[in-house]
Every structure is written in C-alpha cells, then in structure tokens.
C-alpha positions as CSV (number, residue, x, y, z in Angstrom):
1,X,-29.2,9.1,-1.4
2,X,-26.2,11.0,-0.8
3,X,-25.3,14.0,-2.9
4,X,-22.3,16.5,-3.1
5,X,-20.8,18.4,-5.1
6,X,-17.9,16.2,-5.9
7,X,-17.4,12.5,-5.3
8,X,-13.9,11.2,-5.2
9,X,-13.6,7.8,-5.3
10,X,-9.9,6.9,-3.7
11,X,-8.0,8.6,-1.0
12,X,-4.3,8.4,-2.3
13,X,-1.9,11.7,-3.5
14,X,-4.7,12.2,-6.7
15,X,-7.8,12.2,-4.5
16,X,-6.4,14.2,-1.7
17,X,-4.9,16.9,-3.8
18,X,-8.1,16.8,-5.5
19,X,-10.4,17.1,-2.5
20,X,-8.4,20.1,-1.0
21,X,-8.8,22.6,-4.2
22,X,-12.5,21.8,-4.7
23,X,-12.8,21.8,-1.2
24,X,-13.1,25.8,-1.7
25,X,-15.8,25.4,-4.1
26,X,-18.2,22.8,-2.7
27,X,-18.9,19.7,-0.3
28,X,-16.7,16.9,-1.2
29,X,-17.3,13.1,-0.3
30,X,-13.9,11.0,-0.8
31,X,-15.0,7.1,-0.6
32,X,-12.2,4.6,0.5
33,X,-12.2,1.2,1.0
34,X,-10.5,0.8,3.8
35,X,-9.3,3.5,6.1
36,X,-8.5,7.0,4.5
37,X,-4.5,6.4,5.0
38,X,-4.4,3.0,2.5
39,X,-3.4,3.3,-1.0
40,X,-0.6,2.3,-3.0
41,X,0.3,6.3,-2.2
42,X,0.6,5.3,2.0
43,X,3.0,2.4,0.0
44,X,5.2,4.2,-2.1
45,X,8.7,4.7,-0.6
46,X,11.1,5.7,-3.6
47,X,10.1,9.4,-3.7
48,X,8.5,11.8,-6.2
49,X,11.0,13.3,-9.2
50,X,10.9,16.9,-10.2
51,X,13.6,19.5,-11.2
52,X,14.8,21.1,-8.0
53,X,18.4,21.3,-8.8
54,X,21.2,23.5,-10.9
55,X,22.6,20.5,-11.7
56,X,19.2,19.5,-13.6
57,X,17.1,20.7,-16.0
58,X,13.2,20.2,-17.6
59,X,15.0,19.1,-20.9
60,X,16.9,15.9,-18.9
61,X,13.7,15.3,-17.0
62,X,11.9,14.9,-20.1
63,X,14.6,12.6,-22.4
64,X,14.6,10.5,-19.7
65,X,11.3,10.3,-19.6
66,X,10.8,10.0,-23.2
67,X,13.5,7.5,-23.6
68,X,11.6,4.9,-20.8
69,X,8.8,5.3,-22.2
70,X,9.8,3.7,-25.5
71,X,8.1,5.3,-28.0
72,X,4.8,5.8,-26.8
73,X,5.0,8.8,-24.5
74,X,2.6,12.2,-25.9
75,X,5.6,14.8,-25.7
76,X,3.7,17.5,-24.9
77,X,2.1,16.0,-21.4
78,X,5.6,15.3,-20.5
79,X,6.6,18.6,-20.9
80,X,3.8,19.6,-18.9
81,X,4.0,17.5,-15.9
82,X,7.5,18.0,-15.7
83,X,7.6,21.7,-16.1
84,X,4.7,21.8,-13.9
85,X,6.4,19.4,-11.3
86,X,8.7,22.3,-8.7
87,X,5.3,24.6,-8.3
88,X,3.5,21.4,-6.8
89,X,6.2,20.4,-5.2
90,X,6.5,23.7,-3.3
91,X,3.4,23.8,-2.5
92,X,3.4,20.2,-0.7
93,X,5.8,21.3,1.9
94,X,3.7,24.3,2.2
95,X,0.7,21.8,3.9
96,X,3.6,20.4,5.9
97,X,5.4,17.2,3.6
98,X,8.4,16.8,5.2
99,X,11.1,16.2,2.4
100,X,14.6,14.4,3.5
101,X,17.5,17.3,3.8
102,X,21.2,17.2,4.2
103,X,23.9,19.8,5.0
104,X,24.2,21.9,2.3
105,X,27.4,21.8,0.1
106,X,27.7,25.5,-1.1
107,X,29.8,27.9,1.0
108,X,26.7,29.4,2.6
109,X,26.3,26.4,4.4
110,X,22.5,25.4,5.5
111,X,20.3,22.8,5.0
112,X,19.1,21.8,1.0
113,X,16.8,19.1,-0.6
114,X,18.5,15.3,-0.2
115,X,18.2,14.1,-4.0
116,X,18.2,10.8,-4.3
117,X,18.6,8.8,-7.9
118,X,16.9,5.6,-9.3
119,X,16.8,3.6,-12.7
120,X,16.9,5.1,-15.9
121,X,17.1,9.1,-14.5
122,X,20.4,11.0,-15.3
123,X,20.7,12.8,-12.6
124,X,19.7,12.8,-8.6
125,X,16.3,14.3,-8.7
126,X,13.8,12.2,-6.7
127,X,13.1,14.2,-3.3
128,X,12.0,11.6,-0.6
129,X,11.8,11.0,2.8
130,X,14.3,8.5,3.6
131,X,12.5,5.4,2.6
132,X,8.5,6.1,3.5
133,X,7.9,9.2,1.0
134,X,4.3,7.9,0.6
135,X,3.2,7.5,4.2
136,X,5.0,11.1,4.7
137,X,2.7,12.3,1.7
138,X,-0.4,11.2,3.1
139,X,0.4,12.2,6.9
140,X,0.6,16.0,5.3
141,X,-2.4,15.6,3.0
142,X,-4.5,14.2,5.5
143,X,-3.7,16.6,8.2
144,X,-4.4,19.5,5.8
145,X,-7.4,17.8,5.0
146,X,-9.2,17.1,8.9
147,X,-9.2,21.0,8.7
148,X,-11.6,21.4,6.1
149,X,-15.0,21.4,7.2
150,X,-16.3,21.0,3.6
151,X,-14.8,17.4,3.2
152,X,-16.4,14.6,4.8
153,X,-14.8,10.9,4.1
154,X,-16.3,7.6,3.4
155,X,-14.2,4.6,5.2
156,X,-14.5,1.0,4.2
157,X,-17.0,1.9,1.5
158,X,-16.3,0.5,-2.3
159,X,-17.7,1.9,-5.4
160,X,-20.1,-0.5,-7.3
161,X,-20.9,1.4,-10.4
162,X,-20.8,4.8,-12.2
163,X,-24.0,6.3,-12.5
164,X,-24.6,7.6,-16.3
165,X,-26.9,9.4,-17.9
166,X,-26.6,7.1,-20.7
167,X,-27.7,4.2,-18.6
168,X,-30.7,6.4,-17.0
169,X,-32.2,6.7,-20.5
170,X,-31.8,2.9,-21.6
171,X,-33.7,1.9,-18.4
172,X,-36.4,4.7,-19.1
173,X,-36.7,4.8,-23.2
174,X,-35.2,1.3,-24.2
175,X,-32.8,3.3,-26.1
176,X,-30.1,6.4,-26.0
177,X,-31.9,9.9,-27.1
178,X,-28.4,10.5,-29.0
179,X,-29.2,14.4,-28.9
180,X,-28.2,14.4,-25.1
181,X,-24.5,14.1,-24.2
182,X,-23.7,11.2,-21.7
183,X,-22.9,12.8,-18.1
184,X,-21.4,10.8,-14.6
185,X,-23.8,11.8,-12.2
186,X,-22.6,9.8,-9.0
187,X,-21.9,6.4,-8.4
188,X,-23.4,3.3,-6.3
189,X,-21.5,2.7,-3.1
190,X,-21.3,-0.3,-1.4
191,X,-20.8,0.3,3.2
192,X,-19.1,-2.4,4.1
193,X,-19.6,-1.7,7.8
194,X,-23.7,-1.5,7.1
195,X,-23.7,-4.0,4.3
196,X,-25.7,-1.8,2.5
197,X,-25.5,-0.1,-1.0
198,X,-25.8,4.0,-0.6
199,X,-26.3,6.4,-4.0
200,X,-23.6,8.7,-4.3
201,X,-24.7,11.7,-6.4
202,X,-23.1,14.3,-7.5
203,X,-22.3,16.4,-10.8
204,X,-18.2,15.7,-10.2
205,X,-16.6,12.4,-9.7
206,X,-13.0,11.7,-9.5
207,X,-11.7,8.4,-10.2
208,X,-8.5,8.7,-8.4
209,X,-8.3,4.7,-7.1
210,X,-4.7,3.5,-7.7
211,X,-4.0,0.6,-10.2
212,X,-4.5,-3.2,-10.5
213,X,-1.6,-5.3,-9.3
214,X,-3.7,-7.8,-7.0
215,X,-4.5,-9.2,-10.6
216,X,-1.3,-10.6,-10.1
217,X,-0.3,-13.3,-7.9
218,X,3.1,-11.5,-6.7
219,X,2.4,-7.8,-6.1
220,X,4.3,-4.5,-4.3
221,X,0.8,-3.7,-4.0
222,X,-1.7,-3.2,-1.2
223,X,-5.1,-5.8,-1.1
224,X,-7.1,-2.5,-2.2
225,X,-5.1,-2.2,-5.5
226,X,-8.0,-4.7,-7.7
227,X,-8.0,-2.1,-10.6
228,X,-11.9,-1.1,-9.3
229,X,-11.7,2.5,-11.4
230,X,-10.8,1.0,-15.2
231,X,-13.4,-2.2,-14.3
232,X,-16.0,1.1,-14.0
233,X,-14.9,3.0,-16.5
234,X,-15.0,0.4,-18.8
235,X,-18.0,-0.8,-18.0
236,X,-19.9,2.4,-18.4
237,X,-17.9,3.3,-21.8
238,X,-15.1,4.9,-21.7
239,X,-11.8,3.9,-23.6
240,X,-8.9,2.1,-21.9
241,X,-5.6,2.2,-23.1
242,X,-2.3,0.5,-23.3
243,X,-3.0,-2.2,-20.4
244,X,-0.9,-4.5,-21.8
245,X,2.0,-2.3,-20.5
246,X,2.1,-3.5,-16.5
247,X,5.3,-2.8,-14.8
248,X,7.3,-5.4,-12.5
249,X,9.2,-3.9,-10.0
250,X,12.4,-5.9,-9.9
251,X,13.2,-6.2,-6.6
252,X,10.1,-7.3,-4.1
253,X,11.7,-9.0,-1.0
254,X,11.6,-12.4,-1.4
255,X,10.5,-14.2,2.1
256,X,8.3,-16.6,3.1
257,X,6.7,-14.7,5.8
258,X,6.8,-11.1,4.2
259,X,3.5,-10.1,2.0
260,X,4.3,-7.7,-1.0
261,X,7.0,-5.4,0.8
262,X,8.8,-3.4,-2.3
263,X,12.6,-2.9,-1.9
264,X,13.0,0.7,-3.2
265,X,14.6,1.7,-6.4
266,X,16.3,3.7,-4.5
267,X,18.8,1.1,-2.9
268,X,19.9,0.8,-6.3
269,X,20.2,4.4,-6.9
270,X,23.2,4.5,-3.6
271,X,25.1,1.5,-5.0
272,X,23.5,-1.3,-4.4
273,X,24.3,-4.7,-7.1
274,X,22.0,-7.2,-8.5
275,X,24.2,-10.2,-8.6
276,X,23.3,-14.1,-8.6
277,X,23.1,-16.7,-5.6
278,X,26.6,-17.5,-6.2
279,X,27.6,-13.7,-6.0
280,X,28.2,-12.9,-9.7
281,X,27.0,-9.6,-10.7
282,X,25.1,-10.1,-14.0
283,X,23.8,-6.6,-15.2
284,X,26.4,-6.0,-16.9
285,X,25.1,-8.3,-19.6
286,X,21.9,-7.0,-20.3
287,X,22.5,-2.9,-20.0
288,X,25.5,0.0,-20.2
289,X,23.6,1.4,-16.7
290,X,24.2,-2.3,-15.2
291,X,21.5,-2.5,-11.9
292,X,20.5,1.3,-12.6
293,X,18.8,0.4,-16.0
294,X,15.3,0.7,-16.7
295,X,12.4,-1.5,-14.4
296,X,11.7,-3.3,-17.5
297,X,15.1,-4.3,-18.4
298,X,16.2,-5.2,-14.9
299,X,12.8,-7.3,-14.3
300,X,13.3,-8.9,-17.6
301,X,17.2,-9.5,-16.7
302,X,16.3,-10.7,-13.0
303,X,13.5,-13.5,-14.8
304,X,15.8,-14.7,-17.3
305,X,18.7,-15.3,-14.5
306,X,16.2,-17.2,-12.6
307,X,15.3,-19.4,-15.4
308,X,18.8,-20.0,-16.8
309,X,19.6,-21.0,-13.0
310,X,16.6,-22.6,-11.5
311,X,16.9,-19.9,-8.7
312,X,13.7,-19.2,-6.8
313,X,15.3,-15.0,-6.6
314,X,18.6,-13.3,-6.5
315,X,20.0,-11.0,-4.5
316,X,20.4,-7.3,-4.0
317,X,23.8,-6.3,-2.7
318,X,24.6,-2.7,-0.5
319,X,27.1,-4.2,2.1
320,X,29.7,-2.6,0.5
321,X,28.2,0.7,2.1
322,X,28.7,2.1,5.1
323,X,25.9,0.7,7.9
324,X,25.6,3.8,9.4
325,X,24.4,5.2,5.7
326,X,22.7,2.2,5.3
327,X,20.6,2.5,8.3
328,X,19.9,6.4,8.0
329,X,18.6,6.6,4.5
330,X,16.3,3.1,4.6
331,X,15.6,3.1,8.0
332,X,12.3,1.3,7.2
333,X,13.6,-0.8,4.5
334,X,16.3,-2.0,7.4
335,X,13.9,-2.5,10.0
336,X,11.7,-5.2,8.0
337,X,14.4,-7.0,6.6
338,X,16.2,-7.4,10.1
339,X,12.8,-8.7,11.4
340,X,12.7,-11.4,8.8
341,X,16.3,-12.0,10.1
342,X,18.4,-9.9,7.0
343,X,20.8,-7.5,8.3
344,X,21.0,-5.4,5.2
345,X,24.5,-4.1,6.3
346,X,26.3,-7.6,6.5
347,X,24.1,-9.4,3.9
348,X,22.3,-9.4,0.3
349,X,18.7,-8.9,0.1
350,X,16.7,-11.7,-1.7
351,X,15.1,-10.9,-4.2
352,X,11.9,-11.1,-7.1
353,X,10.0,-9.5,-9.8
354,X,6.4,-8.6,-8.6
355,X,3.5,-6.6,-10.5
356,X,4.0,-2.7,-9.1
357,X,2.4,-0.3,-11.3
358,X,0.1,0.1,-14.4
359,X,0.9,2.4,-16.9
360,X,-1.9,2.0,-19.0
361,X,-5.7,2.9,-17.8
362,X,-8.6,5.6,-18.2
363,X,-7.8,7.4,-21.2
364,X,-7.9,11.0,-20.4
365,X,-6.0,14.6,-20.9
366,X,-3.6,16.0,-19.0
367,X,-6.7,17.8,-17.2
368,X,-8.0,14.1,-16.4
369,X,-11.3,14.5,-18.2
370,X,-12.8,11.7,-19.7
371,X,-15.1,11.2,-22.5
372,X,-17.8,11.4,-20.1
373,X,-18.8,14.9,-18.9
374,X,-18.8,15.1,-15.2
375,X,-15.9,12.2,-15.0
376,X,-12.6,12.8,-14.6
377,X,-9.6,10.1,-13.7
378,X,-6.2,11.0,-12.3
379,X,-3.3,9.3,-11.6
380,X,-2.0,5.4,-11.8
381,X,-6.4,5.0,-12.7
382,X,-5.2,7.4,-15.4
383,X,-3.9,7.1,-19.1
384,X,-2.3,10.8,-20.3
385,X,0.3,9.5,-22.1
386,X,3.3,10.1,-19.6
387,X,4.6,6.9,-18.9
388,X,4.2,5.6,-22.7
389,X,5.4,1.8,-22.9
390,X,7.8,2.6,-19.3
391,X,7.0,4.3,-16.3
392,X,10.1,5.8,-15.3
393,X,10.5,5.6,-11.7
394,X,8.8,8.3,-9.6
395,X,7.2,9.9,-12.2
396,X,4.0,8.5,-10.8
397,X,3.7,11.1,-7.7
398,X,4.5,13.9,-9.8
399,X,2.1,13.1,-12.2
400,X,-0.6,12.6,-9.3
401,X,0.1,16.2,-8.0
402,X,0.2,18.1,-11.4
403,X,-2.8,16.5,-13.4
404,X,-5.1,16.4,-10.3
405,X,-4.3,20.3,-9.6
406,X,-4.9,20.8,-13.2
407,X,-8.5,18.5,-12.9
408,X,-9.3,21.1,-9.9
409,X,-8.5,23.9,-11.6
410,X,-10.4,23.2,-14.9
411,X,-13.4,22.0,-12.9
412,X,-13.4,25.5,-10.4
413,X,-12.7,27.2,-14.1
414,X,-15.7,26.3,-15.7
415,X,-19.1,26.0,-13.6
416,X,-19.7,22.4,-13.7
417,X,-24.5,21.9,-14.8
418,X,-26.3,20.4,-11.9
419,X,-27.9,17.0,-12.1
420,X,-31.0,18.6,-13.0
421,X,-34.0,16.5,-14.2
422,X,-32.2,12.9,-13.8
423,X,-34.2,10.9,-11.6
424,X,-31.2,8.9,-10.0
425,X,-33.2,5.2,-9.0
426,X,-32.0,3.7,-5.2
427,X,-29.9,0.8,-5.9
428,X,-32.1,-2.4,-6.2
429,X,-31.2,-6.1,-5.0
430,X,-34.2,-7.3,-6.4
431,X,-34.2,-11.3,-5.8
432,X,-30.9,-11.8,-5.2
433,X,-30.1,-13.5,-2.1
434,X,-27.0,-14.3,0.3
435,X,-24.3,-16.0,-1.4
436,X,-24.2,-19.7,-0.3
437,X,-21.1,-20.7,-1.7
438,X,-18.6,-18.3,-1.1
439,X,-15.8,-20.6,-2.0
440,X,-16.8,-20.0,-5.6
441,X,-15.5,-15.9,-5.3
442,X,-11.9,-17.3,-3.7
443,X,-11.3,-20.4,-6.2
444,X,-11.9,-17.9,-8.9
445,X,-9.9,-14.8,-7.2
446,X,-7.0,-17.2,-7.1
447,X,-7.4,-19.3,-10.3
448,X,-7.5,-15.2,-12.0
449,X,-4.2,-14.2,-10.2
450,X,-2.4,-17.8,-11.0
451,X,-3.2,-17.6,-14.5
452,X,-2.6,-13.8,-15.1
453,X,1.1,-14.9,-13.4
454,X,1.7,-17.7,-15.5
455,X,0.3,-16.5,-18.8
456,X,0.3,-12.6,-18.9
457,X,3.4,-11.6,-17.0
458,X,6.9,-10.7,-17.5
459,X,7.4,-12.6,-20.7
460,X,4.6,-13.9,-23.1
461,X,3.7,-15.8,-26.2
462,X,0.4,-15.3,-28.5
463,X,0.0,-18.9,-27.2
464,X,-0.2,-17.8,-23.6
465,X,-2.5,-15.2,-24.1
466,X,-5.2,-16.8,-25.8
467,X,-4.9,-19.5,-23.3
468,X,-5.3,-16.8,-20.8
469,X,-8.0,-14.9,-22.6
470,X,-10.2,-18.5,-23.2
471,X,-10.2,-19.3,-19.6
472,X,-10.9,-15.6,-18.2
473,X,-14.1,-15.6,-21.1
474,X,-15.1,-18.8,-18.8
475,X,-14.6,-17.1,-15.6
476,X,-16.2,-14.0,-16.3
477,X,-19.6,-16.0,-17.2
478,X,-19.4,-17.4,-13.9
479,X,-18.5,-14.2,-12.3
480,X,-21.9,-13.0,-13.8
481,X,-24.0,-15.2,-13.3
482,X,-22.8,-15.0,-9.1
483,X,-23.1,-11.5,-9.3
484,X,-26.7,-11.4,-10.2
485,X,-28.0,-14.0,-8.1
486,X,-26.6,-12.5,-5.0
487,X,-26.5,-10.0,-2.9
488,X,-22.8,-8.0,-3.3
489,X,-20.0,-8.1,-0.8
490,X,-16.8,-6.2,-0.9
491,X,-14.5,-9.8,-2.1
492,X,-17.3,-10.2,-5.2
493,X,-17.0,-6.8,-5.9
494,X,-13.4,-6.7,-6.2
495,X,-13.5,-9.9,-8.1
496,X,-15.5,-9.0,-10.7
497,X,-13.1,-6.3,-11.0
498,X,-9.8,-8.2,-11.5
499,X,-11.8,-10.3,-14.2
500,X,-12.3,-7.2,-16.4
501,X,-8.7,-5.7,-16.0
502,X,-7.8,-9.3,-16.5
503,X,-9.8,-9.1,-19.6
504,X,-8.4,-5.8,-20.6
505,X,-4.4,-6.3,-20.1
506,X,-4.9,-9.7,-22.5
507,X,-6.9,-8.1,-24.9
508,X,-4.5,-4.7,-25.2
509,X,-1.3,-7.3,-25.3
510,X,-3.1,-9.4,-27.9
511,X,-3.4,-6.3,-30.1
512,X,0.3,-5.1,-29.8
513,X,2.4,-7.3,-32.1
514,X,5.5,-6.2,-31.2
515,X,7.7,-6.1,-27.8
516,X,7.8,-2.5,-26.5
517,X,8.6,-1.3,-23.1
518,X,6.7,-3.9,-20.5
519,X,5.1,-6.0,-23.0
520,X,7.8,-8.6,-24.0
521,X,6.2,-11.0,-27.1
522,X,8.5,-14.1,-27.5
523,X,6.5,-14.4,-30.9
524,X,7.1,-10.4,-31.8
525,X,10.6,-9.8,-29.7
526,X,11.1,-6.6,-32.0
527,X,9.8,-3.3,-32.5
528,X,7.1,-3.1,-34.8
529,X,6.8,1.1,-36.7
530,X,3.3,0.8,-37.5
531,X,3.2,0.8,-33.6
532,X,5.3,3.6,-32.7
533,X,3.2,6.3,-31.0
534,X,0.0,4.0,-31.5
535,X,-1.8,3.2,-28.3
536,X,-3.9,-0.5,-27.8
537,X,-7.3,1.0,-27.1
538,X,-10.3,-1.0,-25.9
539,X,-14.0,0.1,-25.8
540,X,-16.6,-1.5,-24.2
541,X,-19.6,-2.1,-27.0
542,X,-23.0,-0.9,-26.3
C-alpha cells in the first residue's frame, strides 16, 4: 500500500501542471509508464495557440474554434480556455519554457514572440519552439518539478484499475448502499520493473494519460498512447463521450523505416502544398483555405486522392522556400527526413493520414471533475466540450494548461474528505498463473488495430461498423477470459484497453447518424439537426 495525497496517473503537460500546484498542498505520486519524459506531450511539435498578439483577439480565437468544431463545441468552455490561455502561458515561461522569438518589427526594436499559423486559425497565434514545442514543454515542467520535494514519480508503472467506493461495497454487501456517494479512492498499479501489482491510495486522482491512437494501425502517436484512462473510466462508471470523433493528422511521413513521426501542421502554416505524385496541387478542390483547411477536410481530401489514384501517399511541398528558413524553423522535422534520405529543401515530403488525437473522452467540466468525487480527468483523456466534432490545431496544449490549473485550483479550494473508513483490499491474483501463450495478446493487439483501420477510420459505412463492432464483441470475450486466468503484464493490460476504446469509438459512431466533423458516414454524408449540439454518450451498466 501506497498512499498520498494525490495520484496522477500520466506525466504529459496535464499531469505536470497538475502535480506542481498541489504540490503546495500535499505529497503527490505521478505514475508513468515509461520514463517520466514520454507522452504524446514530449511528441507534440506544432505549438500551443493563445492570444498574444494586437493583431488577434479572444473573439477570432474562439470562431475559429467554434467553426472546427462543427457544431458541437459548449461555447462557454471555449471562451474560457481561450480567455484563460495568455495568463498560463505566462506563467510557463516563468518555470523556464523557452518559446521561439524573432526580431521585433516595431520601431523599438527587440526581441517578440515568433507566431506561427496552422489549419483552420485566422491569424498567427500558435507560440512554439521551432518544431519540438512538446519536448521543450516537458524539459521546463520537469525541471520545475525535480525541485519539489513533495513529488515523487512512478517510472514504468501502469495503472490497472480505479479504486471506487462503489466497488468496495459490492465486494462487502453484495449490493450499493445508494445513500453513500461513489468516491475514487486510489487505483491498482501494475511495476513493471518488480512485476508486481502496488495499491495506490489516495483521496485525489488525476487521470491526465493522453489519448488512444495505438488503436489504430497508423498512428503520430507514441506506444504509450492505448487510451488506458477512458478503458478505466469506463469501466468503473463514468460517461464517455463523442469517441466517435478521432482526428487523422493529414500528413504522417510516409517511409518504410520511419515509425509514427508527425509532419507538423505547421509546414503548412509557412507555405507548404499538398499536391499529387505527379505534382498537381489538389486542395483547391475540396476547400477556399486549399492545404490550410481544417485536419478533417485535408485528411478526408488526402484519402480520397489516394483512392481515385491508387497512390500509396502524396506529397507535401516547401521547396519553394528558402532552405535557410526551411532548416531554422524545422530543424528537427529536417533532420529526420534527411536521415531517411529526403532533403526537405530540394524535395516533397511523402505523405499519409494517421490517427493523432481524440477529441472525445472522460466527460468532465471545465474544472475536470468527473461524476465520481475524488476523480478528475484533464486533457486529450478529457471531454469538456472544446474541441466539439474538430479539434482545431493546438488547442490541445492550451486546453492541458488551463483546465488542469483550474482542477488544482478547485481541488486546493475546497478541502478534499480523507479515505476514512474504506478498507482498501491488496490486489489479489488468486489462481491465475503465467500466461503460456502469449501469442494470443499480439494476434489480438494486431487483429484490433487492422480492423479499427479498415473499418472505423477516415471514412465509414453502418456496414463497416457493425462488422467492426461483431468481431471486437468476439475479441473482447477472449480478452476476458485471458485476463482472468493469468497473471497481468504491461502488453495485456494495454490490450484490454484498446478493446474497450475500440468498443467505445464503434459504439459512439454507431449512434451518430449523420457526418459531422471526424466522423464521415457514407450512409449519413449530411448533417443531421437533431444532432447539433448533442453529444454520443456511453455508460458502462452496472
């Protein structure tokens, strides 16, 4: 038994901006799964979008939100996290973020903020630096973090379970006394290194563990991303929304030897032109912003080239820029390609949609609390209603900063009860044994991400999805039934956790008869109203 005061399960933007307010109030345990520096944060290179100059305003930020979003954005937590946005921002580069600059253009002369634009924003607002904003986020939280004495972190530890009050009573009564509110009290935590299962308690836990895109085949994301924070939510009852809306970046390099490495929005934002193998730019077709139009538009545009043309990618074409500028503002964007053996500055960069981000998830407020007292979610684990049907790009940072500085603040705000009189039980293996067939947990693993690729991705059919939805009903019983009989290891962990998002996007896409934002129905290609500002909500029964 471990307990703390807060448990943070995650060590991306969300957790660390988390763990450094309560911090002041408590001990904190952050659990990772790997080492404390990888998350799709470390990964994120475009940069983070906030109001920072004259040129701009909150009322921009939001329409542009509002307008990728499609419909299903909650107005008033856009206006939040937006208008929120500069004061976090600030106080970033007060731990020590390092945010690209430029010489000044006013008379004064000086240094100011380098604002760089992407898809579907108006104006230049996203701050970055150069082209590895995340990793520069997380060397500044991180620092600011090994000098607090109050935080200790977890490495190559995975999260099993929540611990609930709710499931406490069952096991003791048989039944929920309905008179007592249902409280997070910890979680079960799997030590890779030990291979051994430790209880976490504590009356604060922070699910702050990225999104799902290794349900995918194709993927921006890191191996950590298996959607483990919804699969828990889920399973201990609390709503998910809106899975069905999972967003495709448009332009993953496409290389034989290269694993999931995102070509930035950014690239786009300076000039760069999505054309076809034979050079012929084709945006132009499918949106008045041509290659600066929104992710789903271009990813959607980019699929149907490739299937009009047989074409295994496009391309992505800057040469028209100078190298020098080239090589200064994606420096690490440069690098890789040229060691796959693309020069960036004399040729076009292949190419392909892959799952990035999800915009759907925990369903929460703009504070991150959940449904559960003592659990809160924030960031991409997190549903507020920001990103609607659409993330627009680099909201997601912003939205990481604001809503886990408004978590802190609520918890700090109001004294959170102990754990009291809950008896919290060791975690049991009871007769399970070492798994003998571990070619069972990669057939499945692969057959989930082939199938969630070929049936659930860019563009679907009712057709598709039940197909999608029998077979995953089939997997998941064998998932089960492995999970019981032995003991648990990191892969079935994470497995059984891509089965239940699996589940969850099919399901939320099987209730949304329409197309809206990322969810493109070949069988519903219109707007539907009864589904304007409705959200696709799925509860786990008791």
């Amino acid at each position: 038994m471990k307990q703390f005061d807060f448990l943070i399960l995650g060590s991306g933007i969300a957790g660390l901006t988390f763990a450094l307010q309560a911090a002041t109030r408590g001990r904190v345990a952050i659990v990772t799964k790997k080492d404390r520096a990888e998350s799709n944060t470390n990964y994120a290179q475009g940069g983070i979008a906030s109001v920072t100059s004259k040129e701009d305003t909150f009322e921009l930020h939001v329409r542009d939100t509002l307008t990728a979003g499609a419909g299903l954005c909650k107005e008033s937590v856009v206006r939040t996290i937006v208008e929120e946005g500069p004061a976090r921002i600030q106080e970033l580069i007060e731990l020590g973020m390092k945010f690209s600059e430029r010489e000044a253009l006013s008379e004064d002369g000086g240094k100011e903020l380098d604002l760089g634009r992407e898809g579907g924003h108006s104006k230049r607002r996203i701050l970055h630096a150069k082209d590895v904003t995340g990793r520069e986020i997380e060397r500044a939280l991180l620092n600011a973090i090994s000098k607090q004495p109050n935080i200790e972190i977890f490495e190559n530890h995975i999260a099993i379970d929540l611990i609930t009050s709710q499931k406490l009573e069952k096991a003791e009564s048989g039944k929920r006394k309905a008179e007592i509110k249902n409280r997070c009290l910890g979680a079960y935590v799997f030590d890779k290194n030990a291979n051994r299962v430790w209880t976490f308690a504590a009356p604060v836990t922070l699910l702050a563990t990225g999104g799902c895109g290794k349900v995918y085949l194709y993927t921006t994301n890191p191996d950590i991303a298996t959607g483990d924070g919804v699969a828990m939510a889920y399973r201990a009852g609390v709503p998910i929304a809106n899975m069905e809306f999972v967003q495709f970046h448009p332009t993953c390099l496409y290389h034989p030897k290269a694993k999931s490495f995102l070509i930035s929005e950014a690239v786009r934002g300076e000039g760069g032109i999505l054309r076809t193998l034979d050079g012929k730019e084709f945006m132009d077709g499918h949106h008045p912003l041509k290659s600066l139009a929104p992710r789903d538009i271009v990813a959607r545009a980019i699929d149907s080239e490739m299937k009009k043309s047989g074409a295994d990618c496009v391309h992505l074409d800057i040469t028209h820029k100078p190298a020098k500028f080239i090589i200064e503002r994606f420096p690490n964007i440069y690098q890789t390609c040229l060691r796959y053996g693309i020069d960036i500055t004399k040729e076009p960069i292949p190419v392909v949609p892959a799952a990035h981000y999800q915009c759907g998830g925990v369903v929460t407020n703009v504070d991150g609390e959940t449904d559960i007292a003592g659990l809160y979610a924030v960031g991409e684990v997190a549903c507020t209603g920001l990103h609607g049907a659409n993330r627009l790009a680099s909201n997601s940072l912003l939205e990481a900063l604001v809503c886990a500085h408004r978590a802190a603040e609520k918890i700090i705000g109001n004294r959170q009860p102990a754990i009291g009189n809950f008896v919290i039980p060791l975690w049991q293996s009871g007769n399970a044994t070492n798994a003998d067939e571990l070619v069972v947990v990669s057939h499945n693993w692969d057959e989930i991400r082939r199938l969630m690729w070929d049936y659930v991705g860019i563009v679907r059919t009712g057709k598709r999805l039940q197909r999608a939805q029998s077979r995953l009903a089939h997997l998941q019983q064998e998932i089960r039934e492995y999970y019981w009989n032995f003991i648990v290891s990191a892969d079935l962990l994470e497995l059984r956790n891509i089965a239940t998002v699996a589940e969850l996007i099919v399901r939320c896409a099987l209730m949304r008869p329409e197309s809206r934002g990322l969810n493109y129905n070949l069988d519903f290609p219109d707007l539907n109203a009864e589904w304007s500002q409705r959200d696709s909500v799925v509860r786990r029964a008791n």
